[in-house]
N, C-alpha and C positions, 0 to 999 in steps of 0.2 A: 611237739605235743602241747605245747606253750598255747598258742594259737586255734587249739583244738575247735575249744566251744564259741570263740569270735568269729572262724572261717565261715559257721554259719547262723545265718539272721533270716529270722522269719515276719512276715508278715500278719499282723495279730487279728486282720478283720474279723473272722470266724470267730476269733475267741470272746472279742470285742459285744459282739451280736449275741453271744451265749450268754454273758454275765447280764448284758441289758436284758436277757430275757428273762434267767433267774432273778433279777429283782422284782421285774416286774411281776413274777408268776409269787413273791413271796409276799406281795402288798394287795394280792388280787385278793377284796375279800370275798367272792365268788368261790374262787379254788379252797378257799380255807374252810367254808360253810359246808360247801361238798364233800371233800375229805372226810370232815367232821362226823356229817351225817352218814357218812360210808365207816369210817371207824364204828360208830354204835351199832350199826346192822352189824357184822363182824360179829362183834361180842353177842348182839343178842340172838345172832344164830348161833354161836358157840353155847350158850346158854341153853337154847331150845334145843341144839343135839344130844348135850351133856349135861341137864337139868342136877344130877347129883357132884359134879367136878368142880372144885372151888380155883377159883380165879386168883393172880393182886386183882387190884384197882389199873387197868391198862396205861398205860403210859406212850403219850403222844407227841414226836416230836420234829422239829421245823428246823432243819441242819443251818447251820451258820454261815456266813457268808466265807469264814476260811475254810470250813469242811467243804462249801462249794465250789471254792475254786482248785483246792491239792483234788479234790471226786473230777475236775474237769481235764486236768491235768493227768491223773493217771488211767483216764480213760482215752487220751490223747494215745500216750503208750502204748497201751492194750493194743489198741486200733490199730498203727502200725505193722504190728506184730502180727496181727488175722492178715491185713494187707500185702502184708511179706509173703505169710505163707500160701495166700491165694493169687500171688505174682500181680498183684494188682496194686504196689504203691508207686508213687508220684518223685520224684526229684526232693519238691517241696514236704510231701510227707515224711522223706528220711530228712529233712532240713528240721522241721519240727520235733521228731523222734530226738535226734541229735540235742537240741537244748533242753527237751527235756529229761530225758535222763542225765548228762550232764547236769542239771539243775537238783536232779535228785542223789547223784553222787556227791555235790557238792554242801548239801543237805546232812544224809545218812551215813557218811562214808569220814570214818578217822581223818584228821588233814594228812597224813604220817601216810596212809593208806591212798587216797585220791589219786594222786598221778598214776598209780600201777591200774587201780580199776577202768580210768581212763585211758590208759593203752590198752586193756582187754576188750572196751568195745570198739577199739580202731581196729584191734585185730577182727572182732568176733564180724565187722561191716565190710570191711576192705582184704584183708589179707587172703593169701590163696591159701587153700586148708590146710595143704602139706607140708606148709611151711610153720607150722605149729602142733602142740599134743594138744587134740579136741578134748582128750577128758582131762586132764589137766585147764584146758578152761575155762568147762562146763564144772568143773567142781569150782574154784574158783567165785563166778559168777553164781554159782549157789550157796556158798559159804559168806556171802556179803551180807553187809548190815542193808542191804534194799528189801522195799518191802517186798513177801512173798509176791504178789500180783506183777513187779518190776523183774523181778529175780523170772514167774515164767514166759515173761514176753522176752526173755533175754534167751531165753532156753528153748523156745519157739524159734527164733529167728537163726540158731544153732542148730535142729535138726533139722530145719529145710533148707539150711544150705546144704548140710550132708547131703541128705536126698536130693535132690540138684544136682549135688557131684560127680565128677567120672572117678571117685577115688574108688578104687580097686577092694576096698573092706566095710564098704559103707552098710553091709547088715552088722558088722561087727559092734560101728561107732553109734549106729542107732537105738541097737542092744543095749550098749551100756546105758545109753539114755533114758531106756525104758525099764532097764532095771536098779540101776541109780535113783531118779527122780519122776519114772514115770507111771504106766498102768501093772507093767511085770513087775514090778519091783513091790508097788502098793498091793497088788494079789497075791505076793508070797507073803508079806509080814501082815495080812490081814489088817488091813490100816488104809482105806482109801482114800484119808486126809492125804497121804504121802505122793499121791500122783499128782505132781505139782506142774508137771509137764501138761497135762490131759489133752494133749493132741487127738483125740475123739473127737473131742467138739470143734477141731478146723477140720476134720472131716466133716461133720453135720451142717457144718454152711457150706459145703460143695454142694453138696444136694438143696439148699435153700436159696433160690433167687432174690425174696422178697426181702434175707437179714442181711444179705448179699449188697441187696440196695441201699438199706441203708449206712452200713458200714462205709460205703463209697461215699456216701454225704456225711461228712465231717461232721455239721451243724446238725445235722439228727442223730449220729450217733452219741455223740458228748455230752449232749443233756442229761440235766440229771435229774433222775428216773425216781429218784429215792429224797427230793427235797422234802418231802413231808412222811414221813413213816409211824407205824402204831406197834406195838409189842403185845402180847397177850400172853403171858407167865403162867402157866399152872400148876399150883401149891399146892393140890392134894385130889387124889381118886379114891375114893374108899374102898372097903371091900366090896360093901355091896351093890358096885357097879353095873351095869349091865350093859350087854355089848355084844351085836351080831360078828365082830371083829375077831375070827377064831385065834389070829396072832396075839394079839391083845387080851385072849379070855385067858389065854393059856398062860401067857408071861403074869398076868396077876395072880393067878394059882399058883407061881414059884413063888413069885413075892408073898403069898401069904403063907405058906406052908416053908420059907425057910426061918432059920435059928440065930440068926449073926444081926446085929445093926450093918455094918458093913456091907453083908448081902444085902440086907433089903436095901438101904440107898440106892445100891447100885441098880436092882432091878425094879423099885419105884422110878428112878431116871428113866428108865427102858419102856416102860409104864407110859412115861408122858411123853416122849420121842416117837412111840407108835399113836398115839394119843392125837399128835400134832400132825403127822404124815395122814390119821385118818381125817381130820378135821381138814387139812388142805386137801384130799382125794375131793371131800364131800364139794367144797367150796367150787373145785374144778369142774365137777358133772352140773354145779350149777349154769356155768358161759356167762350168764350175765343176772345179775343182783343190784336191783335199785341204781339202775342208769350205771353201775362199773361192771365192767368183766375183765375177768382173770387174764395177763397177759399167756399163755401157756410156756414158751420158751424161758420163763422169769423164773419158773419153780426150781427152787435150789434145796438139796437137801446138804445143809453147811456141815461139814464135818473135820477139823483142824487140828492138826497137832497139837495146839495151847489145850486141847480139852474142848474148845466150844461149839457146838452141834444145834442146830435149829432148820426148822423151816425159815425159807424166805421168799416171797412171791410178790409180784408184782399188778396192781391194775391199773387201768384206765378208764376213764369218765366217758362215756360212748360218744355225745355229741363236741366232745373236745379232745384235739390231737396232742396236747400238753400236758392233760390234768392224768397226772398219775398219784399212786399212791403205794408204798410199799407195807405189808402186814410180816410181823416174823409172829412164830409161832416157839416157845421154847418150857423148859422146865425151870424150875425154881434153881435147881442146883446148878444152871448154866447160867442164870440170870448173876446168883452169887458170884459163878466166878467170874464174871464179867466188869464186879464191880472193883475197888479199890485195889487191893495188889492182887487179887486173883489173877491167874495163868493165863485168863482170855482178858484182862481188863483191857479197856479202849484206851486208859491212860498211858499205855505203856508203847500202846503204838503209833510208827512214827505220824505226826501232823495231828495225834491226837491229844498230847503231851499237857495236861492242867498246869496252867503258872498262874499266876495269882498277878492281875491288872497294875499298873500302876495305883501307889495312893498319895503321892504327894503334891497332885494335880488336879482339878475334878473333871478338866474339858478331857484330858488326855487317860481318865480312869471312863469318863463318857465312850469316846471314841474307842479305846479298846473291848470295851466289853461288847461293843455292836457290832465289832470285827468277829469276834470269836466266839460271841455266845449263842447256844442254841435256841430255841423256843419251845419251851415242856407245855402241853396241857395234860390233866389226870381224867380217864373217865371212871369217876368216884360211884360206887355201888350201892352205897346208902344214898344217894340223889338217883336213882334210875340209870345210873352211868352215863348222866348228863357230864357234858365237860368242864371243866374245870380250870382254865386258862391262868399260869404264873404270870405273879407279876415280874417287872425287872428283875429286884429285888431278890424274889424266890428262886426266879432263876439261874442267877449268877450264884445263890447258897449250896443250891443242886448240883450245877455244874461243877462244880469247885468243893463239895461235902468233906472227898477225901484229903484237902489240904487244910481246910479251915475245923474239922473235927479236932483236932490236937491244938488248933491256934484259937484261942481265945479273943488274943489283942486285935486281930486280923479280922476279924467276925464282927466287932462292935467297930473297928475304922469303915469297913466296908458300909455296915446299917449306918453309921454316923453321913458316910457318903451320900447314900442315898437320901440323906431326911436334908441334907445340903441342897442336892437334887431336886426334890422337893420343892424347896423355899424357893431355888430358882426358876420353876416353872410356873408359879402362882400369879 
């Protein structure tokens, strides 16, 4: 097992041509002008549907060059995994698969812990079924510190090899699958975060040739679809909202006629979740809106054990095959916990993890932050929800809020940085 992740070597072209292309598509200011102008449509059809709904100030953002390479990386994985179970991968695509979850064990995984999870996907790829307990290690492999996304392409590639099998109980072991981590399991606890498996949707590209297609091209599938995204938060519906949405007229009659702070929270959330699900309905009977249309297969209605729940959809620039753009749609009290230690923050999960740059360097506090930081613009409400583009400066504050809010000394070395930065660019 020594030897495991050395036996195999991949050849990087593909990925090689990805990242030149993500730069290239991050310096394009075409794609940035576009986007831009498609964010403000967004909101001011938000605005024209729901004239009385208050908004934040939208927030726009341009992923990093590390967010875009782990997004290339575990979209590598995924891809496999569809692969496998549509009997359509490659020598070379279980070569690739192979380093990279290795590379993600060797990442997310205890050192103390490593070697064991490393034998479970030698079993989970090569061993003959029998000669192991599947739920033993299907539970296993779902008990790991990999992210959820890693954890069900692992759990993918485990019920099609059942299914595959001559073993004599294979409704038995698929059972469990689906009632452990899959759709039976998430429909009895009322909870369809929990179908982590969602084996539907490698059914749904049996029937689709065209995603069919491109899942097989590596280089269209891996790109990343989400390098520029927009957020749209909504902070308040009042009473006297109005709405042909009979689901939504009726959930705000509970909310207004109950007695508890507690309830209403709850059913305000519920308020802007149906709020967001009608605002993307409307979006979608649009097809196309100021040169982008709605990818359709892209509408996710996010719903996660952490608590965090959002719309998330996808478009495209019509006379361009690259220019995407992703919009989420969410409430205030998902936004909250999304941020600092809330139960959905980004901080907590893996590759998203805030560390605070180098400071005793200025080339190597440079180089790091252009590695890892994102690119925020704000479309600010009192300017017409014109954009509003951070500086460096701003943006390394933002990124970083939840570490330098308590650190003082960390906060003035950093500005001290930049006015260095500065001098040196004059």
């Amino acid at each position: 097992m020594t030897n495991f992740k050395e036996d195999y070597k991949v050849d990087f072209n593909v990925e090689q041509k990805i990242l030149q292309h993500f730069f290239a598509l991050k310096n394009d200011p075409q794609y940035k002008s576009q986007t831009f102008q498609a964010m403000q449509n967004f909101i001011h059809l938000f605005k024209k549907f729901y004239p009385e709904v208050m908004i934040q100030d939208p927030i726009f953002r341009e992923k990093s060059v590390k967010s875009g390479l782990f997004k290339l990386k575990e979209l590598q994985i995924e891809r496999f995994a569809k692969l496998y179970c549509l009997h359509l991968n490659t020598s070379l695509d279980l070569e690739l698969f192979i380093e990279r979850i290795t590379d993600r064990i060797y990442k997310c995984i205890p050192p103390a812990e490593q070697q064991h999870m490393l034998q479970c996907i030698q079993v989970l790829l090569f061993s003959d079924l029998k000669t192991f307990s599947i739920q033993k290690l299907a539970d296993t492999l779902m008990s790991s510190h990999l992210s959820v996304d890693n954890r069900r392409a692992l759990l993918r590639i485990l019920y099609q090899r059942i299914l595959d099998s001559p073993l004599p109980n294979v409704s038995e072991e698929l059972t469990y699958l689906e009632e452990h981590y899959g759709f039976i399991g998430a429909t009895l606890q009322k909870k369809p975060e929990n179908d982590i498996l969602h084996y539907s949707s490698i059914l749904q590209l049996r029937n689709r040739p065209d995603l069919v297609a491109v899942l097989k091209n590596e280089e269209s599938f891996v790109r990343c679809h989400d390098l520029k995204g927009g957020t749209i938060v909504i902070s308040h519906i009042p009473s006297h909202f109005t709405t042909q949405n009979e689901s939504l007229k009726q959930l705000l009659k509970r909310r207004e006629e109950t007695t508890t702070a507690s309830s209403y929270q709850k059913l305000d959330h519920q308020c802007m979740v149906l709020l967001s699900e009608d605002f993307t309905n409307r979006l979608t009977h649009l097809e196309q809106y100021k040169n982008f249309c709605i990818i359709p297969h892209s509408i996710k209605h996010k719903n996660k054990s952490n608590g965090y729940e959002a719309y998330h959809m996808e478009f495209l620039l019509q006379n361009r095959s690259d220019y995407f753009l992703e919009l989420q749609v969410k409430s205030k009290y998902i936004e909250e916990i999304s941020k600092g230690n809330g139960s959905a923050s980004h901080a907590k999960r893996f590759s998203k993890e805030r560390v605070l740059p180098p400071m005793n360097n200025l080339q190597a506090f440079k180089n790091t932050l252009a590695y890892f930081l994102p690119h925020y613009v704000e479309f600010q409400a009192c300017n017409g929800y014109a954009p509003y583009e951070f500086s460096m400066e701003e943006n390394t504050l933002k990124y970083l809020f939840d570490i330098l809010k308590d650190d003082h000394t960390a906060t003035l070395k950093i500005h001290s940085l930049f006015k260095q930065l500065e001098e040196q660019e004059k």
